[in-house]
C-alpha positions in Angstrom: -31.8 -106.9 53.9 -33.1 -103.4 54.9 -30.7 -103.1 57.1 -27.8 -104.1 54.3 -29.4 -101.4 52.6 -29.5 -98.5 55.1 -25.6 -99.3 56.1 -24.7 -98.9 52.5 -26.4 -95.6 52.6 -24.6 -94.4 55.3 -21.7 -95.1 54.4 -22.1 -93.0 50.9 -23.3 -90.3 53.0 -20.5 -90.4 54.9 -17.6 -90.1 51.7 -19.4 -87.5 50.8 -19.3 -85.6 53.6 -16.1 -86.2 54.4 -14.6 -84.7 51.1 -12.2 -81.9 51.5 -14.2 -79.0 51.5 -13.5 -76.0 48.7 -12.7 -79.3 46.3 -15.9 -78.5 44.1 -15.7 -74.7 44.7 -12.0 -74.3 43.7 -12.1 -74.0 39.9 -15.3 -71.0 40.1 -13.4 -69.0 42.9 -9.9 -69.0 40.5 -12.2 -68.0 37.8 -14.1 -65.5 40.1 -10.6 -63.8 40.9 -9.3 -63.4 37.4 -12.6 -62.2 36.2 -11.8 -59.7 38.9 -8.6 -59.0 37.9 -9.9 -58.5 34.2 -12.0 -56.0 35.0 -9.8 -53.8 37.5 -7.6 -53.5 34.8 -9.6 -52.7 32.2 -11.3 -49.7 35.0 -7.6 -48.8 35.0 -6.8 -48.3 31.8 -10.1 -46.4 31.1 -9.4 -44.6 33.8 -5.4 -43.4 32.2 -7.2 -42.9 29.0 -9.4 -40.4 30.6 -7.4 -38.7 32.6 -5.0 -38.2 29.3 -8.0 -36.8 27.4 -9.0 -34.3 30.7 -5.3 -32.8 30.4 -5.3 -32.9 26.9 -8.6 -30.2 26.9 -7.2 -28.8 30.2 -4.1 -27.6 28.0 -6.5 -27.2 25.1 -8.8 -24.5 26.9 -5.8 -22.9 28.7 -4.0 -22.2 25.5 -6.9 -20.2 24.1 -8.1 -18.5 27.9 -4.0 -17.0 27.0 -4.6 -16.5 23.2 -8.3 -14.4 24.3 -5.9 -12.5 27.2 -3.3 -11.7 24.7 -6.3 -10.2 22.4 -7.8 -8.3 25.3 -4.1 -6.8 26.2 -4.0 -5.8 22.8 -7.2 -4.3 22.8 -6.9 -2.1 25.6 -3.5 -0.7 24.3 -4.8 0.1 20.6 -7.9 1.9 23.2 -5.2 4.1 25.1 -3.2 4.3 22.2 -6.3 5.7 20.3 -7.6 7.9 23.3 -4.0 9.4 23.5 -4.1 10.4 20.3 -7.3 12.0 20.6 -6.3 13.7 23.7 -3.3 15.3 21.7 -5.0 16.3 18.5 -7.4 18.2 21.3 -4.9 19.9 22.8 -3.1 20.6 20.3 -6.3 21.5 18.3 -6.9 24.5 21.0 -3.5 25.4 20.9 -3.2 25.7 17.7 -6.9 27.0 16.9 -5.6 30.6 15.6 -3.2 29.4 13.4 -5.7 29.7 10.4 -6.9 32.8 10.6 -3.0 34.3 11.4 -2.2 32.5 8.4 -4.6 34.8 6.3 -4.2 38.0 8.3 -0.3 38.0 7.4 -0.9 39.2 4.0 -2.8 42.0 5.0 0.2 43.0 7.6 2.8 42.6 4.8 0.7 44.9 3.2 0.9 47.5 5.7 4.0 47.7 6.3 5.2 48.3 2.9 2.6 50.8 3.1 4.1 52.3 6.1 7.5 52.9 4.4 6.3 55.3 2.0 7.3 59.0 2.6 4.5 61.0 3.5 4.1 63.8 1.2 1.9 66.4 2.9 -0.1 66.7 6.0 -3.1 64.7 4.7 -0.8 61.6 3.6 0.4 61.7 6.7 -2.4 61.0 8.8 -3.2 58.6 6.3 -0.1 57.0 7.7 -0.5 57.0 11.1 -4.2 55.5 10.6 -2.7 52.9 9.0 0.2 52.3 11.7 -2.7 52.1 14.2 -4.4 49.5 12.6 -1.3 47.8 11.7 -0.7 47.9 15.5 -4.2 46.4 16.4 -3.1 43.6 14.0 -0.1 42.8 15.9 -1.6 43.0 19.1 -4.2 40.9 18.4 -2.4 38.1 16.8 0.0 38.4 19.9 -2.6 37.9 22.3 -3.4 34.4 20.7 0.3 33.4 21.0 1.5 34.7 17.7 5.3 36.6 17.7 7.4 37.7 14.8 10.7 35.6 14.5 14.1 37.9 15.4 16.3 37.7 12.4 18.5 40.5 11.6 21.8 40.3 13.5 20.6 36.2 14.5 22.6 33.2 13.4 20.7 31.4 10.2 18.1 29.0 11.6 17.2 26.8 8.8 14.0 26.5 11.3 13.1 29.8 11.4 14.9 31.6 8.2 14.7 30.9 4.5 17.6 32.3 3.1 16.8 33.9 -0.4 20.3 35.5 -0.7 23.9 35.3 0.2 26.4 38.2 0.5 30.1 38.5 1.6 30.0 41.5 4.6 32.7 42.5 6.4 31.0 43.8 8.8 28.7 40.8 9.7 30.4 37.3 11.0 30.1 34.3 9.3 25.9 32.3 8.9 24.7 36.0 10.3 21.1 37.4 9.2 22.0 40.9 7.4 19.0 41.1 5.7 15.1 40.2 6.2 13.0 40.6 2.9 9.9 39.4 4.5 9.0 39.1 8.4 8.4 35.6 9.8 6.0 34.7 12.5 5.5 31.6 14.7 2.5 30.5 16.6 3.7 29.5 20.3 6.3 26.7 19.7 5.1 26.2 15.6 6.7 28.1 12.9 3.7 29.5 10.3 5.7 31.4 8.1 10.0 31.5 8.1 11.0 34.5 7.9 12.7 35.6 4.0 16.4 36.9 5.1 20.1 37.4 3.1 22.6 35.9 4.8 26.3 36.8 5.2 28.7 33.9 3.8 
């Protein structure tokens, strides 16, 4: 009976053992695999996602680095721009730094020279005279030596830059737009006109 027993053991043992092997295992591994597959394709699509979000900023930031470039350019041009400017009022501020007080000295030179067309009389009005013409002289000189000049005009083409015609006459003897006249000198200050000069001018 034992022995009935054992045999019968034995040969369960035996089926079972000699089952194809992987039978049990072969559902989990297919599961194992798509699990596997689940999840590489979820990594890749959080991966596209990110990657789409990284150029997006990438593009973002580039766009203003270009915008904060664009101000800088324009920031160093309105700087030259500005220190040009200042450069020129200087220099031309220098140049230019008489030009006031010629301005209020011409007056007083108008003065003498109408003063210097009067006929001396005696002895005594003419020194007079001739004080004056030396100071007169000192005048001219003086404004010269800072660039000032009287502007030509008698026998010169009009120059709407440099005359101011007050008067117009028909003269035979002068050719057409010629200066026959000057009523009142003009000066200019280097390359600037202070005062035109007053002139008639032949038709």
């Amino acid at each position: 009976m034992l022995a009935e027993e054992k045999d019968t053991l034995n040969q369960e043992l035996n089926e079972q053992t000699n089952e194809p092997e992987g039978t049990e295992n072969e559902a989990p591994i297919e599961e194992v695999f798509a699990e596997a597959e689940a999840e590489a394709g979820t990594d890749e699509g959080s991966t596209v996602a990110e990657l789409t979000a990284a150029k997006a900023k990438i593009a973002e930031l580039e766009g203003k680095l270009e915008e904060e470039e664009n101000r800088i350019y324009r920031l160093q041009a309105d700087f030259e721009n500005s220190r040009r400017r200042a450069r020129l009022d200087l220099e031309a501020s220098e140049k230019y730094r008489a030009q006031s007080l010629i301005s209020d000295l011409l007056p007083a030179i108008d003065n003498f020279e109408r003063a210097l067309q009067m006929e001396a009389e005696n002895e005594q009005a003419k020194s007079i005279l001739q004080g004056m013409e030396m100071v007169y002289r000192s005048l001219l000189e003086a404004i010269k030596k800072e660039g000032a000049e009287q502007i030509e005009a008698v026998g010169k083409e009009f120059d709407p830059h440099l005359h101011q015609a007050v008067m117009q006459v028909e003269d035979e003897n002068f050719d057409s737009n010629i200066v026959v006249e000057e009523f009142q000198k003009g000066y200019k200050l280097k390359d600037r006109v202070i005062r035109p000069s007053m002139v008639k001018v032949n038709q």
